[in-house]
C-alpha positions in Angstrom: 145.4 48.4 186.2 143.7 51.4 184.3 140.7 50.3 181.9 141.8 49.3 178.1 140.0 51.1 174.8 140.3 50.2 172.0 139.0 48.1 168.7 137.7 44.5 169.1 136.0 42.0 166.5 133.3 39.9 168.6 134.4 36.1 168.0 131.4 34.0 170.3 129.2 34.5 173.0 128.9 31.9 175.9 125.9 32.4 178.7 126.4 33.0 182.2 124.2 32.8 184.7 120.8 34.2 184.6 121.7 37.7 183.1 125.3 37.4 182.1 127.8 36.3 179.2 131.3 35.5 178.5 132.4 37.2 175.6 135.5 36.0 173.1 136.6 39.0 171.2 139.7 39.9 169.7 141.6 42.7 169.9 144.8 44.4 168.4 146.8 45.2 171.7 146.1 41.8 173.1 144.9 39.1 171.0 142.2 36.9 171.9 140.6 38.0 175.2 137.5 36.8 176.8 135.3 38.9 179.1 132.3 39.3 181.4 129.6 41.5 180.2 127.4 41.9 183.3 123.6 42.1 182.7 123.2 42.3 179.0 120.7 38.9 179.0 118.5 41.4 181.1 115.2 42.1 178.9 116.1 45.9 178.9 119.7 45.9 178.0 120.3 47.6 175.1 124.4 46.5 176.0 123.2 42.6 174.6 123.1 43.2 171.2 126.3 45.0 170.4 128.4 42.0 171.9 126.8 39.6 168.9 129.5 37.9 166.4 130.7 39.1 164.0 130.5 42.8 165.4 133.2 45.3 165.6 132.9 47.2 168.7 134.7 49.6 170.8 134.8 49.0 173.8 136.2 49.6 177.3 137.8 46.6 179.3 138.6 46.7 183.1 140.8 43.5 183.9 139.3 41.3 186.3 140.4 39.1 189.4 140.8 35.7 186.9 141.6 35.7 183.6 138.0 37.4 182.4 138.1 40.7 182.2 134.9 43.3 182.3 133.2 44.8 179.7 132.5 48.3 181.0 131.1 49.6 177.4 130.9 49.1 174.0 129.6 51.0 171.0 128.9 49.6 167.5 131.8 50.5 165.0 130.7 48.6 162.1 128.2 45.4 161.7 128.6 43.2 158.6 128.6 39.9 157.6 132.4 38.3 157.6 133.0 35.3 156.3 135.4 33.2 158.2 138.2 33.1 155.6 138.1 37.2 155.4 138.1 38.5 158.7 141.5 38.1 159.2 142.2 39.9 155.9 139.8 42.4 156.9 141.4 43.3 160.4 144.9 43.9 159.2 143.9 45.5 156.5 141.4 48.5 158.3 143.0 51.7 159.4 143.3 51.8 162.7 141.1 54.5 164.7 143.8 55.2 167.9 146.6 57.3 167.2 149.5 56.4 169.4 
């Protein structure tokens, strides 16, 4: 399957191992997904702090051999606070970035 882009809202973070993390993010094409994001618990990876809650990122997903997929890359789209009773509100309501 070819890798996914798009828009995701980072829910929680789960540690893995030494140097990975399970990611819970949610996305418009398909929901709630959780991912691998290999090495980002690695002192030098500058990959670990996009994938904090409550981020949105973009990001690029490759679908894995369970039900995780992989993280291949993220960049920040836009860092605030959200409180739990207006992200939802918030995500319908932003314009979408993908034309399609």
């Amino acid at each position: 399957m070819p890798p996914y882009t798009g828009d995701a809202l980072v829910l929680r973070t789960y540690k893995l191992g030494e140097a990975d993390r399970i990611v819970s993010i949610l996305t418009r094409r398909h929901g709630k997904v959780r991912a691998v994001a290999k090495g980002v618990r690695k002192t030098k990876s500058r990959f670990g702090a996009r994938l904090e809650p409550p981020t949105h990122i973009q990001l690029q997903l490759y679908e894995g051999r369970s039900e995780l997929h992989i993280i291949d890359s993220t960049v920040i789209a836009r860092c605030q606070l959200i409180g739990a009773s207006s992200w939802k509100t918030w995500w319908r309501l932003r314009p979408s970035s993908s034309s399609a």
